[in-house]
N, C-alpha and C positions, 0 to 999 in steps of 0.2 A: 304031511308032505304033499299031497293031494290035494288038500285043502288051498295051500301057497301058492300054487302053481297059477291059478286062472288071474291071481292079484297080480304076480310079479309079472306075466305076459300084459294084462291091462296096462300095465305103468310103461313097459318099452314100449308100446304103441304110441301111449300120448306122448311120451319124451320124444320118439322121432319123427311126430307130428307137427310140434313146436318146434322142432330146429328144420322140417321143411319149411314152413311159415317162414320166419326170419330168415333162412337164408335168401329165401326168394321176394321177401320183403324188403330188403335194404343189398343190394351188391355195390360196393363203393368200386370206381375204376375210375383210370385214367383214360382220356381221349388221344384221337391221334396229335391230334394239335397242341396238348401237353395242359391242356382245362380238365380241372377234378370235378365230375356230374356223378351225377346218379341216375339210377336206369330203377324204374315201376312200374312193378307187374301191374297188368291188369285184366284179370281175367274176363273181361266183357270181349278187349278189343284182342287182348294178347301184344301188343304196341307198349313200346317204351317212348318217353319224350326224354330228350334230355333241358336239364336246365342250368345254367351256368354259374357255377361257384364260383368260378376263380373271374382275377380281371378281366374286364369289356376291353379289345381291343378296335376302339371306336376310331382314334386316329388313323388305321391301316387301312388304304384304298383299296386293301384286296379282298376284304371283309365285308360283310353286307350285312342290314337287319331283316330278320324274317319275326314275321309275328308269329309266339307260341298260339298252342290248344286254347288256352285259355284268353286270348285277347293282347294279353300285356307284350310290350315290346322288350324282347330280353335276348333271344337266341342270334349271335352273329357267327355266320361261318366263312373258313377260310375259301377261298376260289382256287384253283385248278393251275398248272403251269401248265405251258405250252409241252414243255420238256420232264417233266412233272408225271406223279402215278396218276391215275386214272380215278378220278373221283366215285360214287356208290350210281349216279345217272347213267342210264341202259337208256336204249333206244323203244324197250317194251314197254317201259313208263308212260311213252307221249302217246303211242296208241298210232293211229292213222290219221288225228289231227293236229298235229305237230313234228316237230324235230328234234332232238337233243341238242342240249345246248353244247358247244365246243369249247377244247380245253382254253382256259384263262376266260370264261363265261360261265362255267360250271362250278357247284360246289364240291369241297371234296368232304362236306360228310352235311347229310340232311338235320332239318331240327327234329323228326320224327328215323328212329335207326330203322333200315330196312323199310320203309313204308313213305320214300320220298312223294312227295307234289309235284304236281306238273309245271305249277310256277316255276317251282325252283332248277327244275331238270329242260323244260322247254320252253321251242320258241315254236308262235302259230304260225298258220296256212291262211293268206289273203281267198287260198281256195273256197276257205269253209264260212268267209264274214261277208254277210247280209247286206251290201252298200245300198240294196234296196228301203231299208229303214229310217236314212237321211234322204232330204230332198233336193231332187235335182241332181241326182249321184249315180252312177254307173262304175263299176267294177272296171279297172285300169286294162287297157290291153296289154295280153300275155308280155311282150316285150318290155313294160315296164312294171310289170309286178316286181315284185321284190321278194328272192329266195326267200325270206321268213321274214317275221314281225320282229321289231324290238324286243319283246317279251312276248310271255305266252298267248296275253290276250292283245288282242291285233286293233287298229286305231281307224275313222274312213283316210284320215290323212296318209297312210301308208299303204290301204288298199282300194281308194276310193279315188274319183275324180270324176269334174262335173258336168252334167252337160244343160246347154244353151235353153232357158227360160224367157219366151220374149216379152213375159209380164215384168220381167227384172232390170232390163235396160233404165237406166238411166235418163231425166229429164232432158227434151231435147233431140234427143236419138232416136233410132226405128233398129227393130232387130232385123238378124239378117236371115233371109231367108233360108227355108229346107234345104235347096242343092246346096247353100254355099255355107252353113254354119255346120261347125265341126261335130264329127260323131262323139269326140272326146275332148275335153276342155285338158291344159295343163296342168291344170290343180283342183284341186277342191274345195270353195266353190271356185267359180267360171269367173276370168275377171271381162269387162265390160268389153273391153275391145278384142276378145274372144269371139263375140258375141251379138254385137250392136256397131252400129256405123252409125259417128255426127253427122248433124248437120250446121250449116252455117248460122243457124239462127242463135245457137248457142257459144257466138265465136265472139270476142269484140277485137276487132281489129287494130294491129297497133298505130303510135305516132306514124306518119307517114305512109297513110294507106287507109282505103277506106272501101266498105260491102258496097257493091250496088243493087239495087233492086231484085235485078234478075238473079242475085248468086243466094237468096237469104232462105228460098227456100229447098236448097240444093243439097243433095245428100253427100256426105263425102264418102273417099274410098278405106277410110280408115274412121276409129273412137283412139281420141278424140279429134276432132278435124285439125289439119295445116291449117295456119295462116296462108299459105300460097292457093289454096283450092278456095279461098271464100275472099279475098281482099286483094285489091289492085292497088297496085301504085302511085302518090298520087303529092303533088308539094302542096301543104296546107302551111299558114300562120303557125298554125297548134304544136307542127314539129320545132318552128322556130322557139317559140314560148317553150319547148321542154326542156324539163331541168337536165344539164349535160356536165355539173362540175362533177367533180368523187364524189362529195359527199351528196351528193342529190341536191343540195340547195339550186334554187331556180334561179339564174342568172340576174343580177341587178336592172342591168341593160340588155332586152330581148332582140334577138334579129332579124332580120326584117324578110321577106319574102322576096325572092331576087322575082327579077324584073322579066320577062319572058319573051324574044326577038324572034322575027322571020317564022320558022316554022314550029318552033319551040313553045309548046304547051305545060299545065302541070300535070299532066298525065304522060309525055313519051319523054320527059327529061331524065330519066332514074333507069340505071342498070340494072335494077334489082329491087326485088320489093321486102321490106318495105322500103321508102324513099328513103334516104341518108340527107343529116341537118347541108353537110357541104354541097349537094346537089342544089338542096331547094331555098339557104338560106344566105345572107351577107350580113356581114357587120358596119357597124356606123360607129362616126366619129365620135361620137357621144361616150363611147367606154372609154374609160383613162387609161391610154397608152402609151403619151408623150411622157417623156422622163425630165426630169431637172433641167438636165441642158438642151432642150426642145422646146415652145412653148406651145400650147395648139393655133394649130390654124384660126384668124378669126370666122367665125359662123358662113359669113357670106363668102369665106372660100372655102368649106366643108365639099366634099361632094353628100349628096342625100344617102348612097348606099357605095360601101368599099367593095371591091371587086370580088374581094371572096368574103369566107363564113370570116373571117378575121380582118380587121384592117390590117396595115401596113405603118410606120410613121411616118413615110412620103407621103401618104394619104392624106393623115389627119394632124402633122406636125409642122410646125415652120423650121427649118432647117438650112436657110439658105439666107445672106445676106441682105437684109430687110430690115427697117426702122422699128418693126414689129418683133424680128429676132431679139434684136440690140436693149428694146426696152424690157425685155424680159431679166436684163440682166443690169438694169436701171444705169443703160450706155449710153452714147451714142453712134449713131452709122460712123464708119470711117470715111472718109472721104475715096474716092478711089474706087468703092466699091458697089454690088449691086445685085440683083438676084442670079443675075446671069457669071456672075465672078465663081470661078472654079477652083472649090478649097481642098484640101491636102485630102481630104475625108468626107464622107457622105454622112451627118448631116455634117457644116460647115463649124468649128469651134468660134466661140466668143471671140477669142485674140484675132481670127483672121477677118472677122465683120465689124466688129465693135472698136470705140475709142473710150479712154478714161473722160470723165469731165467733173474739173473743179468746182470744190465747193466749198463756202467761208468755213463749216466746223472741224474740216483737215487743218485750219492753221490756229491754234489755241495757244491765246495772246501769255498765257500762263510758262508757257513756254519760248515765247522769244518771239512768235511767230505773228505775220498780219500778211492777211489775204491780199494777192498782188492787187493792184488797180484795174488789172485786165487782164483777164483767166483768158488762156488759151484757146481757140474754138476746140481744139482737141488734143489729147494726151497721143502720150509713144505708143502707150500700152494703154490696157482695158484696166489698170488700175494704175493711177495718178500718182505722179512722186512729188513728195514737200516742194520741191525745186522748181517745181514745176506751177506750182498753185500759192507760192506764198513768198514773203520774203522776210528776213530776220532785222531784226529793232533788239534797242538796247538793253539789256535786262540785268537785273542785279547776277542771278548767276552768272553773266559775263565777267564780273569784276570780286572774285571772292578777296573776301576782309582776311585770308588767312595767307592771303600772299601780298597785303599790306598796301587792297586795292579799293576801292570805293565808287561807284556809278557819279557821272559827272550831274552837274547842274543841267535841265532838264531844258534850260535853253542853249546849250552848249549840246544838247544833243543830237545827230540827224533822227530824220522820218524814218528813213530806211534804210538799212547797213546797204555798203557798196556789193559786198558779195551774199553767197548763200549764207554763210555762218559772217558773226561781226568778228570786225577785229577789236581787240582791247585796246589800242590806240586811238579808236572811233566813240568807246564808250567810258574809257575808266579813268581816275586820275589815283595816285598817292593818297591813300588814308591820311586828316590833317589839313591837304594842303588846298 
């Protein structure tokens, strides 16, 4: 019995050695968020990781990837409600270089149990980041720092901004001196006109204005320089030539450079710089402005330049009772009339300057008709009626064979019917007889 005793105590040792092992080898459990993980031991660190059996809830914005121990991307955890329990992030986590992150920013259970990261728990201090290490950077003044960084490790864009390099100015430019350029730029880098003041050399002046001499090497008060500080006003041809349609195309017929009186130069004609086309240009007759029932003026009575950027078609139209109107509409003048005649309307219509005038192919012999012996000097109207321009002769359609009539012997016929139309007693006899 003595002898048993040291066996059977040997054996309950190893059995409850083996079931401490396993038990703290595998403890299967559920999560708060309702995913079946496993927790392993390990006795280096004494740290459990968890790893996730059940589905990724990849689609849900409230979720996030953290990358496990091992590299691979696998652990996503839920985030925090505003109104919600308090996630496992302390404020003893971030230490004195951060802040914990706030609810609906926070996780509420880490990828490592008990032994959170500062990524995941905090956000940094612009206090603690080195804006010394980018160029040309200075650390934001206190007023526009920014309670905490986006995340724990902090950016220069969000703690940084720049200050004035006058090796960085832009071609053209001069930087601005020490009193007047800022201690701190707006961003990070500095933008030019932060920093640098144009000069006119770098300007090209628009249509209707041009540098002179003395402004080209002028420094302006701003980057990039006005046009108003480097270019004067000024009426050149070139404004006239610029293309002014929508679509940009350059006018067929350019205009011309108005003409300049008394005390009037191209330098003090213009309100405003730069010059405007209406200040400095006219139009000419030459663009087609006259309509169908206008015809243009002939040449030598154009004027050379219309009064304004546009003509008019009192300018460049005939419009007034004139032998010139009239043949435009292949008339002639009426009698009665004359430039100075005063018509219903401005310009004057056809009907009130013009007359119809006859001519042999209105009376076709095919039809009954022959051109009078003496056309009219002029019609009633601006277009001529049969009665007026012809007279009627005998024609077999005068005498239809269907009413048992027949055109007479051709010497028995007249020249010319008495009235407008003939009569059948002038042309026809009895089929027969």
């Amino acid at each position: 019995m003595m002898v048993q005793a040291p066996a059977v105590l040997l054996r309950c040792v190893v059995l409850a050695a083996v079931s401490e092992i396993s038990f703290a080898a595998f403890h299967s459990q559920r999560s708060p968020a309702g995913t079946l993980s496993a927790e392993v031991s390990s006795s280096a660190s004494s740290l459990l990781r968890r790893e996730s059996l059940g589905p990724e809830k990849k689609d849900d914005p409230t979720r996030h990837d953290v990358t496990t121990l091992n590299g691979a991307a696998g652990w996503i955890g839920d985030k925090t409600t505003v109104n919600g329990p308090a996630g496992p992030c302390t404020a003893d986590i971030c230490g004195d270089k951060g802040v914990v992150r706030l609810a609906g920013n926070s996780p509420t259970e880490c990828e490592i149990l008990d032994n959170c990261k500062k990524e995941e728990c905090c956000l940094g201090f612009c206090g603690g980041y080195d804006c010394a290490q980018h160029v040309d950077s200075i650390s934001k003044a206190d007023g526009k720092m920014p309670p905490a960084c986006a995340e724990y490790e902090c950016t220069p864009e969000q703690c940084c901004t720049g200050t004035c390099n006058s090796d960085h100015c832009p071609e053209k430019s001069v930087p601005l001196g020490d009193d007047t350029r800022p201690e701190r730029c707006d961003q990070q880098p500095c933008k030019p006109e932060e920093c640098c003041r144009g000069t006119c050399e770098a300007v090209i002046c628009p249509a209707g204005s041009q540098m002179s001499d003395t402004l080209k090497e002028k420094v302006c008060m701003s980057f990039p320089c006005d046009h108003t500080e480097c270019c004067e006003p000024i009426c050149q041809q070139s404004l006239c030539d610029a293309p002014h349609a929508a679509d940009g195309a350059v006018p067929a017929v350019p205009k011309m450079l108005r003409e300049f009186t008394g005390d009037e130069t191209a330098h003090n004609v213009c309100a405003g710089m730069p010059c405007k086309r209406e200040e400095c240009c006219t139009g000419t007759c030459h663009e087609s402005i006259c309509g169908w029932n206008q015809p243009a003026l002939p040449p030598d009575r154009q004027p050379d330049q219309c009064v304004g950027l546009e003509c008019t078609k009192n300018e460049c139209c005939e419009g007034r009772c004139t032998k010139h109107f009239c043949a435009h509409f292949h008339t002639n003048l009426q009698d009665g009339v004359s430039p100075d005649t005063v018509c219903a309307q401005d310009p004057c219509e056809p009907h009130e300057c013009c007359a119809g005038e006859c001519v042999d192919t209105q009376c076709p012999s095919d039809f009954g008709l022959l051109a009078k012996a003496t056309f009219p000097q002029e019609c009633q109207t601006i277009n001529c009626t049969t009665t007026e321009c012809c007279d009627s002769v005998c024609h077999e359609s005068v005498c239809p064979h269907n009413r048992g009539l027949e055109l007479k012997e051709a010497i028995q016929l007249p020249d010319r019917c008495a009235a407008a139309t003939c009569d059948r007693t002038e042309c026809c006899k009895e089929l027969g007889r």
